[in-house]
C-alpha positions as CSV (number, residue, x, y, z in Angstrom):
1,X,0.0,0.0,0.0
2,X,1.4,3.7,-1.2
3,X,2.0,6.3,1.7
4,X,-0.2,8.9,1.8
5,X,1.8,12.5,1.5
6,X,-0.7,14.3,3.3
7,X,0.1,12.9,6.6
8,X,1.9,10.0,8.5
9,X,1.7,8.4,12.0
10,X,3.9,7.4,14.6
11,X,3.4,5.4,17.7
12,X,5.5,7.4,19.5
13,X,5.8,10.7,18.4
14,X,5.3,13.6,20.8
15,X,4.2,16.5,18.7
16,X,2.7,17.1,15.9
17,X,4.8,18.3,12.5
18,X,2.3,21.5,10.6
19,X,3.9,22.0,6.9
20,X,1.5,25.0,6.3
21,X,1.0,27.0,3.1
22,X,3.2,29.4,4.3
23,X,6.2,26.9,3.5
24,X,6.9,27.0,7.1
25,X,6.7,23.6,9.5
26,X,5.7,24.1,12.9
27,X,6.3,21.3,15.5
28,X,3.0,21.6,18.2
29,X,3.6,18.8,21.5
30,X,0.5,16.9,21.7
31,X,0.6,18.2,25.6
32,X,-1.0,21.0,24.6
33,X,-3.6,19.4,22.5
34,X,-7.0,21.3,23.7
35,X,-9.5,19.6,21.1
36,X,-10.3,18.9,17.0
37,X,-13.0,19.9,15.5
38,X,-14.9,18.2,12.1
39,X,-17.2,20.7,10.2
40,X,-18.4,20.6,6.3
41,X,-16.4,23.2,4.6
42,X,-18.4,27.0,5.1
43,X,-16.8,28.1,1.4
44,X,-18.9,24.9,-0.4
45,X,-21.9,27.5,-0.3
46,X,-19.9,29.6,-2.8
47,X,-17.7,27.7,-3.9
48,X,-18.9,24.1,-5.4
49,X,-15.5,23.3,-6.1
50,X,-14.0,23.8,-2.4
51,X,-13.1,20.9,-0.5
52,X,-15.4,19.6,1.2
53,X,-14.6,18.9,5.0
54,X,-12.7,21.4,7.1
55,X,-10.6,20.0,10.6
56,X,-9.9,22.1,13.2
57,X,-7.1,21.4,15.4
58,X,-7.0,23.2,18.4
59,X,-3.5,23.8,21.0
60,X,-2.9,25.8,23.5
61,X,-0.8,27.9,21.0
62,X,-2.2,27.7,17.7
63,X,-4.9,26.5,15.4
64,X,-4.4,24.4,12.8
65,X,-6.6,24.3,10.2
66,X,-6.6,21.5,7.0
67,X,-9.2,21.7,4.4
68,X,-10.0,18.4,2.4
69,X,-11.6,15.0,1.8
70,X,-11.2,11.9,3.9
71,X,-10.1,13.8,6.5
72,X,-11.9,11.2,9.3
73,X,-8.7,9.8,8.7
74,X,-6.5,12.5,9.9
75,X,-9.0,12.9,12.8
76,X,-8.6,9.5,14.0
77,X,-4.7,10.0,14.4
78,X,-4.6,12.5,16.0
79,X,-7.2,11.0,18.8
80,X,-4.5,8.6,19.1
81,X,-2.0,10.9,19.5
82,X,0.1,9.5,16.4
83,X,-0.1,11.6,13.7
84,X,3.5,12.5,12.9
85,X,2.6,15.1,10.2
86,X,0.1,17.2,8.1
87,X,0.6,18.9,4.4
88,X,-1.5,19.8,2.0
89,X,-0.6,18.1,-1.8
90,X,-1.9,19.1,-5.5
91,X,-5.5,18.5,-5.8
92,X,-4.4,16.7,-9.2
93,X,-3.3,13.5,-6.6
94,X,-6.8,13.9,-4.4
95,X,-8.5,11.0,-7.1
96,X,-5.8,9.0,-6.0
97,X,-5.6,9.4,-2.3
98,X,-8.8,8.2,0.2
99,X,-7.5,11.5,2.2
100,X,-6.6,14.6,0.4
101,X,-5.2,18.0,2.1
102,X,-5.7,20.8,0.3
103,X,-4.8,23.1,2.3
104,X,-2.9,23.9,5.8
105,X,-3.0,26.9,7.6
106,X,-1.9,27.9,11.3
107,X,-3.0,30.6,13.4
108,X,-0.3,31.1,16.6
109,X,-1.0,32.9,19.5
110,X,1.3,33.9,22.6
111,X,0.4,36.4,25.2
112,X,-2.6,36.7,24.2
113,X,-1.9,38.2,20.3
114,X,-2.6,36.2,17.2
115,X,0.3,36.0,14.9
């Protein structure tokens, strides 16, 4: 069975490796997990072609935000505490892959100030 490039797992990874759109990785430690959300994508009302699941994953220092299909997937690693890392890939390889990221972004916060 082919990797996925979207994400990977671990058994005993401690944080989390984000390769946002930005082309910078951030590493968040699963201590400071808070909570994930699973939500239909909000842009699919204007945009048919938008992917259609958004996941929200929530730390005590920044939001993390993939937009996709599949992404139970994703969801269910990081429940477990093993997903090793998230990216988003070309949309041409999505009819290839049961998961597709389309896109990562990442909101920080510290002290209070989102950066």
């Amino acid at each position: 069975m082919r990797d996925n490039p979207c994400y990977g797992s671990d058994l005993n990874v401690a944080s989390l490796n984000v390769f946002a759109d930005d082309e910078h990785s951030y590493f968040l430690p699963y201590a400071q997990l808070l909570y994930a959300e699973m939500i239909p994508n909000p842009a699919l009302e204007k945009n048919a072609d938008a992917p259609p699941e958004k996941l929200v994953i929530c730390f005590a220092t920044a939001e993390v935000t993939l937009l996709g299909s599949g992404l139970q997937a994703v969801a269910r690693k990081i429940q477990k505490c093993d997903l090793n890392f998230v990216k988003a890939v070309d949309r041409r390889f999505a009819a290839s892959l049961k998961t597709h990221v389309a896109a990562v972004t990442i909101t920080l916060t510290k002290e209070g100030h989102e950066h």
